[in-house]
C-alpha positions in Angstrom: 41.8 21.2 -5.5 43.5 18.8 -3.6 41.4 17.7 -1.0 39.1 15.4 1.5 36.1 16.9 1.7 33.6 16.1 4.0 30.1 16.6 2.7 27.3 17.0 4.5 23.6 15.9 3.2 20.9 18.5 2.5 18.5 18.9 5.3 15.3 17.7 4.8 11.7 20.1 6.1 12.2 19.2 9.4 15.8 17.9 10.2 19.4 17.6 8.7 21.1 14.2 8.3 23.8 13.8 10.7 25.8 10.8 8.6 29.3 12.6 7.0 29.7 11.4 3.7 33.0 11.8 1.7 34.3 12.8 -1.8 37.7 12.8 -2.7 39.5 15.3 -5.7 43.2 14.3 -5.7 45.6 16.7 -6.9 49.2 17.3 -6.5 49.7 20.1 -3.8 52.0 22.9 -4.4 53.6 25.7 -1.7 51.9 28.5 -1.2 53.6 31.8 -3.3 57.3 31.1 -3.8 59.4 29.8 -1.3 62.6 32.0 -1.8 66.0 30.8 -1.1 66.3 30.3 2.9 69.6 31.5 3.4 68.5 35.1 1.5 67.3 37.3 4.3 64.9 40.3 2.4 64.8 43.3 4.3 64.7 46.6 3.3 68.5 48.3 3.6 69.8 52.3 3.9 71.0 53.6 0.5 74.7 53.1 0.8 74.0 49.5 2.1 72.2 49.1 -1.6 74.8 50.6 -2.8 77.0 48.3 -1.6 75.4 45.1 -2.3 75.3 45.8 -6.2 78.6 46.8 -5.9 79.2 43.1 -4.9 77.5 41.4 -6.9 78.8 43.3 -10.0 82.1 41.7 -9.0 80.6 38.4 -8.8 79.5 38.1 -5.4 77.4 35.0 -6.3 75.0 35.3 -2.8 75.0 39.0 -3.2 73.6 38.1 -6.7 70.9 35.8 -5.5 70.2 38.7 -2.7 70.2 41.7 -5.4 67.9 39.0 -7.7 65.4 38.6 -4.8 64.8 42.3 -4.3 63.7 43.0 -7.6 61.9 39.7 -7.4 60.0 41.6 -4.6 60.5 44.7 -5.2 62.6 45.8 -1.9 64.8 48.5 -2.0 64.3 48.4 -6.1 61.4 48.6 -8.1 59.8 45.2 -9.1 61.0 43.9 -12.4 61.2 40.3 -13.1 63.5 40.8 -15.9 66.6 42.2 -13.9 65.6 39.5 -11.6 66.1 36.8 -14.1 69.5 38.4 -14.5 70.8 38.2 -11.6 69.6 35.0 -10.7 71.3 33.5 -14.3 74.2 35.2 -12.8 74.2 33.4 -9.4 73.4 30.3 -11.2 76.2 30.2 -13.3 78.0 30.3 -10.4 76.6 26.7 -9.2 74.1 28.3 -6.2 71.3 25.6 -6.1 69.1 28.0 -4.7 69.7 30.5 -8.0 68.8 27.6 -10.5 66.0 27.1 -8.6 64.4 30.3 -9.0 65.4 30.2 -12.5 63.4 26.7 -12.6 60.7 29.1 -11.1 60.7 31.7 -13.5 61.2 29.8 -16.3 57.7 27.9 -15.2 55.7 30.7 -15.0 57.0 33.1 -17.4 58.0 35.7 -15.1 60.9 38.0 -16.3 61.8 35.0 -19.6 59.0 33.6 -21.8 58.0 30.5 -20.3 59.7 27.7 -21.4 59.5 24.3 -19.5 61.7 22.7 -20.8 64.7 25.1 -19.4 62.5 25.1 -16.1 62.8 21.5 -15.8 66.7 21.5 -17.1 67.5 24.3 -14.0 65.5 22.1 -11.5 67.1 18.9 -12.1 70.5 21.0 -11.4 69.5 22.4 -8.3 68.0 19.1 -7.3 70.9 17.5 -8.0 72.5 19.6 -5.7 70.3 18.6 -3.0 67.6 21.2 -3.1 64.7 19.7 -1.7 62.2 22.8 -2.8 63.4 22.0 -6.2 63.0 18.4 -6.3 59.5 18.6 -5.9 59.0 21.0 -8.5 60.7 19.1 -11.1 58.6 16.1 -9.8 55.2 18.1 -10.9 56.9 18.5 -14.0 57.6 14.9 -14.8 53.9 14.1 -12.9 52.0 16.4 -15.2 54.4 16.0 -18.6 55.5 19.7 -18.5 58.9 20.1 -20.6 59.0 16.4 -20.6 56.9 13.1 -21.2 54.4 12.2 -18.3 56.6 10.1 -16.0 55.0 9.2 -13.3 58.8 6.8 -12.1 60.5 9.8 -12.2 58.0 12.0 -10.3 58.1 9.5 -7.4 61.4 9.6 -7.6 62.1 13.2 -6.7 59.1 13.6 -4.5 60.5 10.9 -2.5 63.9 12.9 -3.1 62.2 16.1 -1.4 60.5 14.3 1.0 62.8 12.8 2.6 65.1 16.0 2.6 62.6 17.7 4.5 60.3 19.9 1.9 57.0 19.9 3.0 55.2 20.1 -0.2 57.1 17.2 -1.3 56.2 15.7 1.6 52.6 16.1 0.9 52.9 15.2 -2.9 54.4 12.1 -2.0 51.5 11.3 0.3 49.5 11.9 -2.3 50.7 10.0 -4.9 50.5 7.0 -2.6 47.0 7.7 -1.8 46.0 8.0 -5.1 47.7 4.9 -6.4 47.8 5.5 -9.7 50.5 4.2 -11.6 52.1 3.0 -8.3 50.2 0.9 -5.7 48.0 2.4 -3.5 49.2 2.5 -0.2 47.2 4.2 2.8 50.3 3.9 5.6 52.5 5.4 3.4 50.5 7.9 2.7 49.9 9.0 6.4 53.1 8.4 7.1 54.1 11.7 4.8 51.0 13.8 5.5 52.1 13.3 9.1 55.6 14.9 8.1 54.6 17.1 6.8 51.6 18.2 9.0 54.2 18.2 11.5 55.7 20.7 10.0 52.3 22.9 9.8 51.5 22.4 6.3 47.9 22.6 6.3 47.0 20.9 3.0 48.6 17.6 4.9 46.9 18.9 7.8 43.9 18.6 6.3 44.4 15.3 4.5 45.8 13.6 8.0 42.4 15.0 9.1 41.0 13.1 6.3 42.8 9.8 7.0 41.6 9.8 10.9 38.3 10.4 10.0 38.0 7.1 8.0 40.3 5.3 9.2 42.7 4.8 6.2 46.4 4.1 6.8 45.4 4.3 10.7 43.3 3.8 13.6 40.4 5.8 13.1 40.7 8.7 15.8 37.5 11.6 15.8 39.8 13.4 18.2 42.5 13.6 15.6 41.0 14.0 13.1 39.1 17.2 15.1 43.2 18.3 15.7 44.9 18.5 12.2 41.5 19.8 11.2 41.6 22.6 13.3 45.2 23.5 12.9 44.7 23.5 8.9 41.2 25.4 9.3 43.4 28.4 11.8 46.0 28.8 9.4 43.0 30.2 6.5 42.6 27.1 4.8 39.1 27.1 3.3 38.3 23.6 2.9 39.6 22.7 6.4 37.5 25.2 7.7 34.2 23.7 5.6 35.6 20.2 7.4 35.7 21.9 10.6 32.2 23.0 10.3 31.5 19.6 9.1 32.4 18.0 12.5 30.9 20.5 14.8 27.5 19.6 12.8 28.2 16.1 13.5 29.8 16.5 17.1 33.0 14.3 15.8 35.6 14.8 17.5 34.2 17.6 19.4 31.1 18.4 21.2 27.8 19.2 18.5 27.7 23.0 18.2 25.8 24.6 15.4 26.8 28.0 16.1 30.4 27.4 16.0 29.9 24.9 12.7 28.1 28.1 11.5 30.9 30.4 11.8 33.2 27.8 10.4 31.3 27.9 7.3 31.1 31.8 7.3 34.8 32.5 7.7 35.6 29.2 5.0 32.9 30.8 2.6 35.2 33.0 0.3 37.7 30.0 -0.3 35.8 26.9 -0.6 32.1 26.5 -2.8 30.8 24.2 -0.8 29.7 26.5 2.4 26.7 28.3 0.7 24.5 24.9 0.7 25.9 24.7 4.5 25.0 28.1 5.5 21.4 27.8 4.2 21.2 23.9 5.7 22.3 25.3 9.3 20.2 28.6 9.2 17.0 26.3 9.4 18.6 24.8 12.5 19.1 27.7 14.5 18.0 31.2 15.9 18.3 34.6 14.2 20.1 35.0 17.4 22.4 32.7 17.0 23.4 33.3 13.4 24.1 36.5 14.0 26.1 35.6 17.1 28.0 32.9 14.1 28.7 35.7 11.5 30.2 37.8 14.2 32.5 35.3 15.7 33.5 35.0 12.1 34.2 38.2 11.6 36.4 38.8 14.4 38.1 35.7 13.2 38.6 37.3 9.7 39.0 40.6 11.0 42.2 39.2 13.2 43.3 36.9 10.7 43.5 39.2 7.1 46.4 37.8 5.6 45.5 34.1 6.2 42.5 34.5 3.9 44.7 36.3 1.7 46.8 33.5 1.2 44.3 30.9 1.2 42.6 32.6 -1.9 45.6 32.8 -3.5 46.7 29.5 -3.3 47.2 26.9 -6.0 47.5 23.3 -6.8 49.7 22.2 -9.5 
């Protein structure tokens, strides 16, 4: 996974080191689930309505194609089936709608409805990106960046990522960040990278949330900042994202950014437990620093927070990096 982790040392008999230490996994991030066309509003319609949008699209109604394609995409109104959704979308896309070729880029990819074939994905990106479709863009970037359908091209994935960047996709935004703090292949460059985590942080992505986090905290690419970092931190850790909410944890330990709480580091770790590896070892390090008290106290702060919050841990374990 794509992420700054903060990693705290084992306590020793009588006391846990207080120094944060870092390790860094770069990936390439990726959106969360499929970002359907924008302008397709999903919602479930009465049965002459249905009736009347298939009628459309049968007469080549190319948006009432992309909207008939989505519901069996989803399974609204219609029974899910990615094969009549592949349909429909071909359809739409032979009518030039950027946001049909994308989704046949999509499916094409991941084998949903066609046998996957990435080389057709990568040929129905490039059209809609060539059309201006950000979302796109940065899915034919991950293409050329991992050699999918294509050579490794590391050029060319810098040049779409910087494509959907600076049209506005998040995810491209983050990618881009990435690549530039990664430097491989391209020089390294720290401001550029927080310049596109911040873009896309700003846009509450909490991957780049997490990874501005990352950048206050050491002072990479920016004046180091505990306070900020303690912000984007939090922000990524409320939306479900695990290894934001292991940082979290991280900082209340340290009292970073934040005044030193155990308890609340505790439930951090409790709630960030079913996403990220790293909280068992921080859950047994803190128990020796507090009450029975107040770990029970922690675990039920953290399930209230789960218990309020079901679908953000949902989508944080579902969530992939390409």
């Amino acid at each position: 996974m794509f992420s700054r982790l903060l990693t705290l040392p084992k306590a020793s008999v009588s006391l846990m080191l207080a120094v944060l230490a870092l390790r860094t996994v770069p990936a390439v991030c990726q959106q969360t689930g499929v970002q359907l066309p924008l302008r397709t509003q999903v919602s479930a319609l009465e049965g002459s309505e249905m009736s009347g949008l298939l009628k459309r699209a049968e007469d080549s109604d190319r948006l009432a194609q992309l909207d008939v394609a989505s519901r069996y995409f989803l399974g609204v109104d219609v029974p899910q089936d990615y094969k009549k959704a592949a349909m429909w979308f071909e359809r739409a896309a032979g009518q030039e709608l950027a946001e049909a070729k994308f989704m046949m880029g999509f499916l094409y990819e991941h084998g949903k409805g066609v046998q996957r074939d990435y080389p057709r994905a990568l040929e129905y990106y490039r059209a809609a990106a060539n059309q201006g479709y950000a979302i796109a863009a940065n899915n034919l970037a991950s293409l050329y960046f991992h050699g999918l359908g294509t050579p490794k091209n590391i050029g060319a994935a810098l040049k779409w990522y910087q494509f959907s960047a600076e049209h506005g996709d998040a995810t491209g935004q983050c990618n881009l960040a990435t690549l530039y703090f990664i430097g491989k292949d391209i020089p390294k460059d720290y401001h550029e990278a927080a310049r596109w985590f911040r873009a896309a942080a700003e846009q509450g992505f909490p991957l780049a949330e997490n990874d501005l986090a990352f950048l206050y905290f050491t002072g990479e690419g920016l004046v180091q900042d505990y306070g900020e970092a303690f912000k984007w931190m939090q922000r990524a850790a409320e939306q479900g994202y695990a290894p934001a909410q292991i940082n979290l944890g991280d900082l209340y330990v340290e009292g970073k950014g934040v005044s030193l709480d155990y308890v609340t580091a505790y439930m951090w770790y409790t709630v960030g437990s079913g996403g990220d590896p790293r909280a068992s070892n921080r859950i047994k390090n803190l128990s020796r620093l507090i009450t029975s008290k107040q770990r029970l106290e922690a675990q039920n702060r953290a399930q209230s927070w789960l218990s309020f919050h079901p679908n953000l841990r949902a989508a944080d374990e579902n969530r992939e990096l390409k």
